[in-house]
N, C-alpha and C positions, 0 to 999 in steps of 0.2 A: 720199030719205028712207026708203023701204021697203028697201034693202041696208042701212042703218045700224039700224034696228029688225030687221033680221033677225040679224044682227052683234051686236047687245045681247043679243039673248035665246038668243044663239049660247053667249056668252061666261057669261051667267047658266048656262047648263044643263050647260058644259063643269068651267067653276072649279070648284063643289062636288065633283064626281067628281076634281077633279086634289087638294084638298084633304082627301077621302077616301082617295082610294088611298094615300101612303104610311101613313097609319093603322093602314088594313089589312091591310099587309106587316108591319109592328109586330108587329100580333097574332098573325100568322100565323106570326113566325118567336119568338113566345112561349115558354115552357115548356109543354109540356101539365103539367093539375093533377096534382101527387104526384111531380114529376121536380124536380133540382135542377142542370139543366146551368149555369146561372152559381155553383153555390155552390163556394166558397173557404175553404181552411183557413190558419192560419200560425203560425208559432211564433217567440218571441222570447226571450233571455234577460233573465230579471230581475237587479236590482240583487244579490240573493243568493245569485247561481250557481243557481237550480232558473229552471227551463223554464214560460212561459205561453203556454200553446194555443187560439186560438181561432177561429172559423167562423161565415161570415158567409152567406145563400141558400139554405139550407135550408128545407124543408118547414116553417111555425111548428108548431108543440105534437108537434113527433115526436121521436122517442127515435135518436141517436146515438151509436156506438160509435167509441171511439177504441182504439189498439193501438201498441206499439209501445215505447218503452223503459219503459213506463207503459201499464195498458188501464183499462178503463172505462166507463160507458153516462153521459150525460148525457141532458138535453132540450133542446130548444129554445126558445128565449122565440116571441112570438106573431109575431115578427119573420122568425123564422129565423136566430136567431145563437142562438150557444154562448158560452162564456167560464170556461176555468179557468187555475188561476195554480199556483202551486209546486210541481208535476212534476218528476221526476227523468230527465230525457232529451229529447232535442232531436229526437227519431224518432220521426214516427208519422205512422200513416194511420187516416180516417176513413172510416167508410159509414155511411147510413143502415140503421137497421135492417128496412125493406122493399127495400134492397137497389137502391133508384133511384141512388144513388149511393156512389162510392168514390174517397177522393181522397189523392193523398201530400199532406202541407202543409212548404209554400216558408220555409225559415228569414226571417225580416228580420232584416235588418242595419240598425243607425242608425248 
């Protein structure tokens, strides 16, 4: 009976720590704050022939620059997206304007 009570509170002390650690790998393999390594751009044609641009993992409430067959500063919603529509060109790259990130954006196809 005392290897089975020692074996419970084995298991009690072990489980938490097994159910922390990937947690903490998570966090760790995070963004640090002001960086936007998951953030993504794309571009699509509209039904009118002009070009919609938009970007998703951004810094929220910061100011991005777009460039390309069309340039321009937007901001961000509190999300981290962008969203503009009737563009003249299907070419551009994106950076934030601290310079955390710079990114070509991936045509879609439907």
């Amino acid at each position: 009976m005392n290897r089975t009570r020692r074996l419970a509170a084995l298991t009690f002390l072990v489980a938490p720590a097994l159910a922390v650690g990937p947690a903490l790998a998570a966090q760790a393999s995070a963004a640090a704050p002001g960086t936007a390594p998951r953030a993504a751009c794309h571009v699509e044609t509209e039904s009118n022939g002009k070009y919609h641009l938009w970007g998703e993992g951004f810094p929220g409430g910061t100011k991005v620059t777009y460039s390309g067959s069309a340039s321009g500063t937007v901001s961000t919603d509190k999300s981290g997206r962008f969203d503009l529509g009737g563009l003249s060109g299907s070419t551009f790259v994106v950076k934030t304007n601290s310079g955390t990130a710079k990114l070509t954006c991936g045509m879609v196809q439907h």
